[in-house]
MARGU-777862 format. One record per residue (C-alpha): residue number from 1; residue in three letters; x, z, y. Coordinates in steps of 0.05 Angstrom, whole numbers, padded with zeros to 5 digits, m for minus. Layout:
REM MARGU-777862
{vexza:NUM&seti:ALA&east:X&up:Z&north:Y}
...
REM end
This chain:
REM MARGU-777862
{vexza:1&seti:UNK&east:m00152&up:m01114&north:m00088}
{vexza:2&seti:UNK&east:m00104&up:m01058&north:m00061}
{vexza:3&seti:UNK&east:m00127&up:m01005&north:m00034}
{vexza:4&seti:UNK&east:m00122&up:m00986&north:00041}
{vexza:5&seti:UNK&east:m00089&up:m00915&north:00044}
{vexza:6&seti:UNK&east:m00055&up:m00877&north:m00015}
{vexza:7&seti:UNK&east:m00104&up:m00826&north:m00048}
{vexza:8&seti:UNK&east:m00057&up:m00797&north:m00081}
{vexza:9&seti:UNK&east:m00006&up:m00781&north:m00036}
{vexza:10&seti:UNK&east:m00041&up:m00763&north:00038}
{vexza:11&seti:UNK&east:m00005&up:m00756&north:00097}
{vexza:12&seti:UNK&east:00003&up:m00676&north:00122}
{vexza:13&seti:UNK&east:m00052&up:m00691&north:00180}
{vexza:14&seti:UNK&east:m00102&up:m00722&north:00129}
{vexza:15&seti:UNK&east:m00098&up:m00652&north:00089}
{vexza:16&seti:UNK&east:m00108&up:m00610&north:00144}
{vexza:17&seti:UNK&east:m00167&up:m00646&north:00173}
{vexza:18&seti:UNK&east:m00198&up:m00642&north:00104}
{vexza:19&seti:UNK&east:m00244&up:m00580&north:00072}
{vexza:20&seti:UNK&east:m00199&up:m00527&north:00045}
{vexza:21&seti:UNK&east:m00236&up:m00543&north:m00028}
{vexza:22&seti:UNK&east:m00231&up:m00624&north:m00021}
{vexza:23&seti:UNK&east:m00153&up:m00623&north:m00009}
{vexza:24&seti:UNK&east:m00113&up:m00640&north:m00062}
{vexza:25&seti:UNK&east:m00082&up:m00564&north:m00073}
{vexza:26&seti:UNK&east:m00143&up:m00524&north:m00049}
{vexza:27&seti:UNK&east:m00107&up:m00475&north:00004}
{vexza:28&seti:UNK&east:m00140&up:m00425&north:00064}
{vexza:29&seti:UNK&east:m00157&up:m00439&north:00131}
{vexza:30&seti:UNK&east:m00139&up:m00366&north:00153}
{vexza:31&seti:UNK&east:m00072&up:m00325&north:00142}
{vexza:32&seti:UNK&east:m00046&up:m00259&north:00168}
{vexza:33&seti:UNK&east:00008&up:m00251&north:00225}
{vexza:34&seti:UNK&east:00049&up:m00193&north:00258}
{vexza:35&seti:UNK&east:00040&up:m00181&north:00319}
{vexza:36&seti:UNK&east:00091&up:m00138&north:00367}
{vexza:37&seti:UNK&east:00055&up:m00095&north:00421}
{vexza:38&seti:UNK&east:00088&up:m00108&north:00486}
{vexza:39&seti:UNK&east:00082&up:m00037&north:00504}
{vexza:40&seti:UNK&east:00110&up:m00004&north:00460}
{vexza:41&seti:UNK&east:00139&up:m00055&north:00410}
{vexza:42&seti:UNK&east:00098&up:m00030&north:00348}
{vexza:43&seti:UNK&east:00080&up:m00083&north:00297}
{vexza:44&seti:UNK&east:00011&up:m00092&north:00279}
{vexza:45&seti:UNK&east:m00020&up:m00141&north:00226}
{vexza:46&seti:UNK&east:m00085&up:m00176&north:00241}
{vexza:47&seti:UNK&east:m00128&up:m00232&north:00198}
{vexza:48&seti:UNK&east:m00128&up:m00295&north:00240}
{vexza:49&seti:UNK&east:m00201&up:m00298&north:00239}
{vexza:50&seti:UNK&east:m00217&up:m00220&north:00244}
{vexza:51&seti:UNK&east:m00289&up:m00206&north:00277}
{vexza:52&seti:UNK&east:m00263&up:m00151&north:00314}
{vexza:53&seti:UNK&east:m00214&up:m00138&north:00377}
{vexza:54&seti:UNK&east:m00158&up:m00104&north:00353}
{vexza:55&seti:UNK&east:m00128&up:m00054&north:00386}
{vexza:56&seti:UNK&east:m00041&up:m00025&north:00385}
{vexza:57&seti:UNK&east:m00051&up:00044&north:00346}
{vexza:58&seti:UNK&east:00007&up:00071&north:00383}
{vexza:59&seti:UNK&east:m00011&up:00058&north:00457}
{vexza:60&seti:UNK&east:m00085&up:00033&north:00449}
{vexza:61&seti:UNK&east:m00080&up:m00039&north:00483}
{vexza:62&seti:UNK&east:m00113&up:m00090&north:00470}
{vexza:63&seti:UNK&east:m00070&up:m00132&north:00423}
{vexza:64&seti:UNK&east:m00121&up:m00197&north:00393}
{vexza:65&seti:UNK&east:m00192&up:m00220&north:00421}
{vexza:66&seti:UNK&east:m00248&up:m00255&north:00373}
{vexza:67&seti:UNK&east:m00267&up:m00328&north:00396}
{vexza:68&seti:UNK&east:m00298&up:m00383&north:00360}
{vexza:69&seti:UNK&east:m00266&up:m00367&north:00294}
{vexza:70&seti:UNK&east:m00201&up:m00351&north:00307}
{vexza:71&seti:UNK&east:m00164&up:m00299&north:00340}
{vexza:72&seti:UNK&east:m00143&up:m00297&north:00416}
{vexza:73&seti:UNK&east:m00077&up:m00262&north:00427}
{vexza:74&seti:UNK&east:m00073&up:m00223&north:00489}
{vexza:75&seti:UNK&east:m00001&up:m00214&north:00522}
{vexza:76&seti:UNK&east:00028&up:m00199&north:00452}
{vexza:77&seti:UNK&east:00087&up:m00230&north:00417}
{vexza:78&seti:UNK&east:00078&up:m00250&north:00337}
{vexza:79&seti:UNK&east:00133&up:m00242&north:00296}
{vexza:80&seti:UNK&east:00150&up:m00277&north:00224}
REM end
């Protein structure tokens, strides 16, 4: 009897809906981005899921906001 779905080959959305240990290349749920001040254009990294607002060193606004595990951007641009 066949099988239903392919265990060993899961579909992109599968993965991501799964643990981070029970996928089938263990990989983070979090990740670091740069974000551009739109004041004064400096670039800032900040955790995705930083417990702390974050604040432009340059011109002191408020750059990223904590929610519910991730980070809020506020008015700021990321860049890759």
């Amino acid at each position: 009897m066949p099988l239903a779905k392919d265990l060993l080959h899961p579909t992109p959305e599968e993965e991501k809906r799964r643990h981070k240990k029970k996928r089938l290349v263990q990989s983070p749920n979090s990740y670091f981005m740069d974000v551009k001040c739109p004041g004064c254009y400096k670039i800032t990294t900040v955790f995705s899921h930083a417990q702390t607002v974050v604040l432009c060193v340059g011109c002191s606004t408020v750059l990223c906001q904590p929610t519910q595990g991730r980070q809020f951007l506020a008015c700021a641009k990321i860049t890759c």
